[in-house]
C-alpha positions in Angstrom: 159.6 -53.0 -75.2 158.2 -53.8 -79.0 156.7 -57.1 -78.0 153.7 -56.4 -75.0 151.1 -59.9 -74.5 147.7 -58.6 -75.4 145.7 -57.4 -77.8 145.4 -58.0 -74.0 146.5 -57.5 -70.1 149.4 -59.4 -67.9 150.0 -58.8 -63.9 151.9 -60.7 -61.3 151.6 -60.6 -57.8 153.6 -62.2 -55.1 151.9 -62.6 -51.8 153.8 -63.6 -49.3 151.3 -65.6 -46.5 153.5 -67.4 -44.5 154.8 -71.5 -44.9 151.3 -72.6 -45.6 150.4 -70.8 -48.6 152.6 -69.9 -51.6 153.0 -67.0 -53.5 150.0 -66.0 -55.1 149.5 -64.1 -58.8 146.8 -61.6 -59.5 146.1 -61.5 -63.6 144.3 -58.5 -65.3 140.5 -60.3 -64.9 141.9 -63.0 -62.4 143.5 -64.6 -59.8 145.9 -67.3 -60.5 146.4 -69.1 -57.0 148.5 -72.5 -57.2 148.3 -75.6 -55.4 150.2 -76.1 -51.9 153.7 -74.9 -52.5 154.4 -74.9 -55.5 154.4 -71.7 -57.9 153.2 -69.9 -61.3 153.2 -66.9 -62.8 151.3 -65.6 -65.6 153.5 -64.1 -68.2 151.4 -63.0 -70.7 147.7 -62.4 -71.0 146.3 -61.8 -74.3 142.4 -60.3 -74.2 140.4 -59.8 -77.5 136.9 -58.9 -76.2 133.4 -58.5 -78.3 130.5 -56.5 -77.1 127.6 -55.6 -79.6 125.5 -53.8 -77.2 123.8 -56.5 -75.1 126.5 -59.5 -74.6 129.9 -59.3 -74.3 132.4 -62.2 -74.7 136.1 -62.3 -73.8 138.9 -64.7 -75.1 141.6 -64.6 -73.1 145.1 -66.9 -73.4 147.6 -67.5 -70.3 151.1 -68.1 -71.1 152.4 -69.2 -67.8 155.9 -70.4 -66.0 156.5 -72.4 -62.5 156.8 -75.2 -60.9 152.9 -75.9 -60.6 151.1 -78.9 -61.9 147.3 -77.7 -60.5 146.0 -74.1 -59.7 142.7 -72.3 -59.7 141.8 -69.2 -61.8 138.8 -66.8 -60.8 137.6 -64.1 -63.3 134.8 -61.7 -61.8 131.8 -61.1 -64.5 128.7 -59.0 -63.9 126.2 -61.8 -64.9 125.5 -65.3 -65.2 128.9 -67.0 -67.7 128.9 -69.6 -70.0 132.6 -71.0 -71.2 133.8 -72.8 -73.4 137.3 -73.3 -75.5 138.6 -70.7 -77.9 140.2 -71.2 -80.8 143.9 -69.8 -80.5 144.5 -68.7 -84.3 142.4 -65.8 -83.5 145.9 -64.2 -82.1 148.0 -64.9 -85.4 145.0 -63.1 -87.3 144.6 -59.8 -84.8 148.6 -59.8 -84.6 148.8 -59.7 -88.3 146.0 -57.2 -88.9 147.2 -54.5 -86.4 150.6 -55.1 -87.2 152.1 -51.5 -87.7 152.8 -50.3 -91.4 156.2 -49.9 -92.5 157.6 -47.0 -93.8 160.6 -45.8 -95.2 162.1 -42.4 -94.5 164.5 -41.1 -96.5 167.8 -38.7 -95.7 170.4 -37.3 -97.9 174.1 -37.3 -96.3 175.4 -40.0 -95.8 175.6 -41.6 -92.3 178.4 -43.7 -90.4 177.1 -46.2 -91.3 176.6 -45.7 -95.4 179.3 -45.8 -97.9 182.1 -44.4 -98.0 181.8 -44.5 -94.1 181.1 -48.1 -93.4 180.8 -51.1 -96.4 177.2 -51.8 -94.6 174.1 -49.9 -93.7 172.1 -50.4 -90.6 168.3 -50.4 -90.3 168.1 -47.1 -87.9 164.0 -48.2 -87.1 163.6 -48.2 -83.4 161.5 -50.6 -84.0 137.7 -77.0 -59.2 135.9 -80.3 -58.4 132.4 -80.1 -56.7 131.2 -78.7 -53.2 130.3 -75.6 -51.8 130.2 -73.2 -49.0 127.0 -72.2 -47.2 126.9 -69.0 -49.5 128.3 -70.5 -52.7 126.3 -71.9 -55.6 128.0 -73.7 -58.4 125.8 -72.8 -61.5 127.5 -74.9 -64.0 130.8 -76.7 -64.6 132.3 -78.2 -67.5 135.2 -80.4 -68.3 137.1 -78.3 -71.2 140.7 -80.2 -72.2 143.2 -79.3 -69.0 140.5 -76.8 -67.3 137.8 -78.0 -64.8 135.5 -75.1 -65.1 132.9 -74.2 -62.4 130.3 -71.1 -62.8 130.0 -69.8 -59.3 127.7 -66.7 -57.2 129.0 -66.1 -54.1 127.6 -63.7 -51.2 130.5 -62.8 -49.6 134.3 -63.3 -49.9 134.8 -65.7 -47.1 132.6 -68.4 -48.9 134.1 -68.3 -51.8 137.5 -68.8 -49.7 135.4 -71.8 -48.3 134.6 -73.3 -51.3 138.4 -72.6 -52.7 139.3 -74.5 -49.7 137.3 -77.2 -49.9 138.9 -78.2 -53.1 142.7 -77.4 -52.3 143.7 -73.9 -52.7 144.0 -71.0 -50.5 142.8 -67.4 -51.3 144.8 -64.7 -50.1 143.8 -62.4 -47.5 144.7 -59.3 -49.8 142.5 -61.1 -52.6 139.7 -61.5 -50.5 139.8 -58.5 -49.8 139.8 -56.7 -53.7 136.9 -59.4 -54.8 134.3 -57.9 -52.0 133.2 -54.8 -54.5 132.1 -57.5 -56.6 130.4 -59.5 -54.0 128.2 -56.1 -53.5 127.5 -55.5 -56.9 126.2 -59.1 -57.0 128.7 -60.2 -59.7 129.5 -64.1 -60.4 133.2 -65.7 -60.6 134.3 -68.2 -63.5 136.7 -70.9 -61.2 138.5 -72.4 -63.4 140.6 -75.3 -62.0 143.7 -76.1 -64.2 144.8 -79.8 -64.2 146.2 -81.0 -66.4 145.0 -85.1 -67.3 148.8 -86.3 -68.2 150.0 -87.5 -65.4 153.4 -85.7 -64.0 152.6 -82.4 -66.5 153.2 -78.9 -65.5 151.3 -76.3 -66.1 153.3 -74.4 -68.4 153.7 -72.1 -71.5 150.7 -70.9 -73.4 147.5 -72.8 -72.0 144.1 -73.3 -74.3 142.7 -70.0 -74.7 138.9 -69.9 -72.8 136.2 -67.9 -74.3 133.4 -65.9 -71.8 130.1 -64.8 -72.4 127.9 -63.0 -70.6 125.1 -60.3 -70.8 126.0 -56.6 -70.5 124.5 -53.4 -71.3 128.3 -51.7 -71.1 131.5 -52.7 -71.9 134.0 -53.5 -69.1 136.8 -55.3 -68.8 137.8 -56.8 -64.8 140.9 -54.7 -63.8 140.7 -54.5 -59.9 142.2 -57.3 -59.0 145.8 -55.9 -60.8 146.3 -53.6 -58.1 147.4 -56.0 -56.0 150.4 -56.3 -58.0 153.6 -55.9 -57.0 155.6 -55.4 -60.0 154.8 -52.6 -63.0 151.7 -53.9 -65.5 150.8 -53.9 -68.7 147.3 -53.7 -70.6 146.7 -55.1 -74.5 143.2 -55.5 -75.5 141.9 -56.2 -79.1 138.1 -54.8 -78.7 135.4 -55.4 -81.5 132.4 -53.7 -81.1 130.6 -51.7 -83.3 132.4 -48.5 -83.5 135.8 -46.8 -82.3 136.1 -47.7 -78.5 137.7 -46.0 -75.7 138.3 -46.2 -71.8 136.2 -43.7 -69.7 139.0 -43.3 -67.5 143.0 -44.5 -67.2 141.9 -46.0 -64.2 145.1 -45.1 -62.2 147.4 -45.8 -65.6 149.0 -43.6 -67.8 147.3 -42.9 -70.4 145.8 -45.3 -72.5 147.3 -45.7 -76.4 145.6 -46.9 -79.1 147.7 -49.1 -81.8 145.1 -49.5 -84.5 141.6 -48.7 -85.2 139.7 -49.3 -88.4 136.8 -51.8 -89.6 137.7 -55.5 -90.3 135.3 -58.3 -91.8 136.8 -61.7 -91.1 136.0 -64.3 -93.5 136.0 -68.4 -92.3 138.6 -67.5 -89.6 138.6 -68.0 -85.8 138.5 -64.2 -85.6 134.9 -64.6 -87.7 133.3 -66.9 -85.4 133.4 -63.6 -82.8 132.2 -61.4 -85.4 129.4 -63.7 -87.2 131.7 -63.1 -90.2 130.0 -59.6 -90.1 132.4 -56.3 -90.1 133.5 -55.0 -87.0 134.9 -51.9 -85.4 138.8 -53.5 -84.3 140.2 -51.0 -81.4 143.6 -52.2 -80.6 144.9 -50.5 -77.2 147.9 -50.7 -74.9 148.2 -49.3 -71.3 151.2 -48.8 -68.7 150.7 -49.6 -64.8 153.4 -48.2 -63.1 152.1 -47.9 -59.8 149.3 -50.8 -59.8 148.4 -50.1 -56.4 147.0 -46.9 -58.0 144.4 -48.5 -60.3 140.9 -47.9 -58.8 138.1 -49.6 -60.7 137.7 -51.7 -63.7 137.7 -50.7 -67.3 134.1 -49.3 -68.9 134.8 -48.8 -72.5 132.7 -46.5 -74.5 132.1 -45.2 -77.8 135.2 -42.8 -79.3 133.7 -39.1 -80.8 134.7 -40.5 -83.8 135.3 -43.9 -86.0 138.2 -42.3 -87.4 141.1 -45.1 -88.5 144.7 -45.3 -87.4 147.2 -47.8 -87.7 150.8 -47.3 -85.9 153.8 -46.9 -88.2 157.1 -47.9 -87.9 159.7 -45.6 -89.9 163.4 -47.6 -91.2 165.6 -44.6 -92.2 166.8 -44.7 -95.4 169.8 -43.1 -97.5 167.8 -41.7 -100.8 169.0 -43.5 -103.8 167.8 -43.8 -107.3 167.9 -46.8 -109.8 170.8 -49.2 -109.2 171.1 -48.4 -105.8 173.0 -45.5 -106.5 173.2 -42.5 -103.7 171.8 -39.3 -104.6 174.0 -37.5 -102.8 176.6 -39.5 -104.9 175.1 -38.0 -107.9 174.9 -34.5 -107.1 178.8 -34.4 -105.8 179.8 -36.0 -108.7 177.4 -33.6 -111.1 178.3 -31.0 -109.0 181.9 -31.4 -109.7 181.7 -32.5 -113.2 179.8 -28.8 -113.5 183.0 -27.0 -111.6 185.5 -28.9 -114.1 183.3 -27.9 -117.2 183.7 -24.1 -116.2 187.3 -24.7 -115.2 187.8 -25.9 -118.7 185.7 -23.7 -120.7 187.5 -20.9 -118.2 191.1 -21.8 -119.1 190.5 -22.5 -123.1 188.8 -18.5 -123.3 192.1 -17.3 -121.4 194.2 -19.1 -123.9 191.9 -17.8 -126.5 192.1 -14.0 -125.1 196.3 -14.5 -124.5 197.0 -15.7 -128.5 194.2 -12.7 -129.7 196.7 -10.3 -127.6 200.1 -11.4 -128.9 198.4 -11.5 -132.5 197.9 -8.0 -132.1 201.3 -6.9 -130.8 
């Protein structure tokens, strides 16, 4: 598939808890849970995270689809978060600086396709409101356009169902379950309640991309709640950071790819107010999930052996021509027969020659 949602990571689970709780979908660094029956799905998730050694942030865009008009999203982080709203041009501008390089590659014959074959040529590229639980804290909480954001720590899973509860959604049991590593490492949730203020509107198609900070010594990225998945998954992230970076591990993947690597310095962009308008190391990778109930941990990214660049390149076949369009092969058949008639000619006209010298003679 040529088109994969993001410089970052989509997932979709369907869980199934009986007529009192609809399906539920697990996202790369979340859980999307909607409201009563109704349903969503996250179709795309596009990540673009910046670490410079002490703080990470992540800007991450939903493109969803369903029937739902509220739902909460919860995002472990390892410290205290702070969030606020992204500016979503920061996608065109990674799209179009990673795009792959095009390149032509040429072939004599012609094809099927080509003249005298066909009379046209084919590109052959393959191109939450308040309140709390006994063992939940709400640290912050902001209003930010359709989201109701609240900052939570939580001790233990069944508070932060509590506390979910309280304000209208249900956590899966299987959920529950996959956020209680992060209960004992001490980690905090981002709850992000998306309501939309227009009365009668659905939550639907690409929502206002969120921007998360938080300290961190290391660079990782929340994968553990994907393996709840039900359905194959796929990772993009856009990473800035000061050099080449690379997962530790697949994680339970295939292996990961990398797209494009090489320094960038955005200028008065969206992508410069990650960067400080300083350059930056931009580490484009993809990643399959076949099996998600495979993946094991969450993403640590480290530094690659090297900074060397790469960018992905996308070859369109093409029938060698010169000036004017005109084949070479065209050329050489034709200069090839021209030659053959020249020696036919010059051939006959010495036999003629040699045949009058001889009856001269006789």
């Amino acid at each position: 598939m040529k088109r994969r949602i993001l410089v970052l990571l989509f997932a979709l689970l369907t869980t199934q808890l009986g007529s009192l709780i609809s399906p539920a979908y697990a996202c790369g660094c979340g859980a999307m849970i909607p409201e009563g029956h109704s349903r969503i799905g996250v179709e795309q998730e596009t990540s673009v995270v910046r670490w410079d050694g002490r703080a990470e942030q992540i800007v991450m865009r939903f493109t969803v689809r369903g029937d739902a008009a509220r739902a909460a999203w919860i995002m472990p982080v390892p410290g205290r978060a702070s969030v606020e709203l992204a500016d979503g041009a920061m996608f065109g501008e990674l799209a179009s600086l990673t795009r792959p390089e095009e390149k032509a590659r040429h072939y004599f014959w012609p094809r099927e396709d080509d003249w005298p074959f066909s009379s046209h040529s084919r590109d052959m590229a393959g191109a939450p409101a308040p309140g709390a639980g006994a063992s939940v804290d709400v640290v912050g909480r902001e209003q930010l356009g359709d989201f109701d954001v609240a900052r939570l720590t939580a001790t233990d899973p069944d508070a932060l169902r509590n506390w979910l509860e309280s304000n209208g959604f249900k956590l899966p049991d299987g959920l529950a379950t996959e956020l209680k590593p992060y209960v004992d490492q001490k980690w905090e949730y981002v709850a992000v309640r998306l309501a939309p203020r227009r009365q009668g509107k659905k939550l639907q198609g690409h929502l206002d991309p969120l921007r998360i900070r938080f300290d961190s010594d290391r660079l990782v990225y929340p994968m553990r709640l994907s393996r709840l998945a039900k359905t194959p998954q796929s990772l993009r992230l856009y990473v800035l950071a000061d050099h080449r970076m690379q997962p530790a591990s697949p994680i339970g993947g295939a292996d990961p790819k990398v797209t494009f690597a090489g320094t960038v310095t955005p200028k008065d962009s969206a992508l410069a107010g990650l960067t400080g308008g300083e350059p930056a190391y931009l580490t484009a990778i993809e990643q399959e999930f076949p099996e998600p109930g495979r993946i094991d941990g969450d993403h640590v990214l480290r530094a690659a052996a090297s900074d060397v660049p790469y960018r992905r390149a996308i070859y369109h076949d093409e029938l060698r021509a010169v000036a004017g369009g005109i084949p070479v092969w065209l050329l050489t058949v034709a200069g090839a027969a021209a030659a053959a008639a020249t020696a036919l000619f010059v051939g006959l006209r010495a036999r003629r020659r040699n045949r009058a010298a001889a009856a001269a003679s006789v």
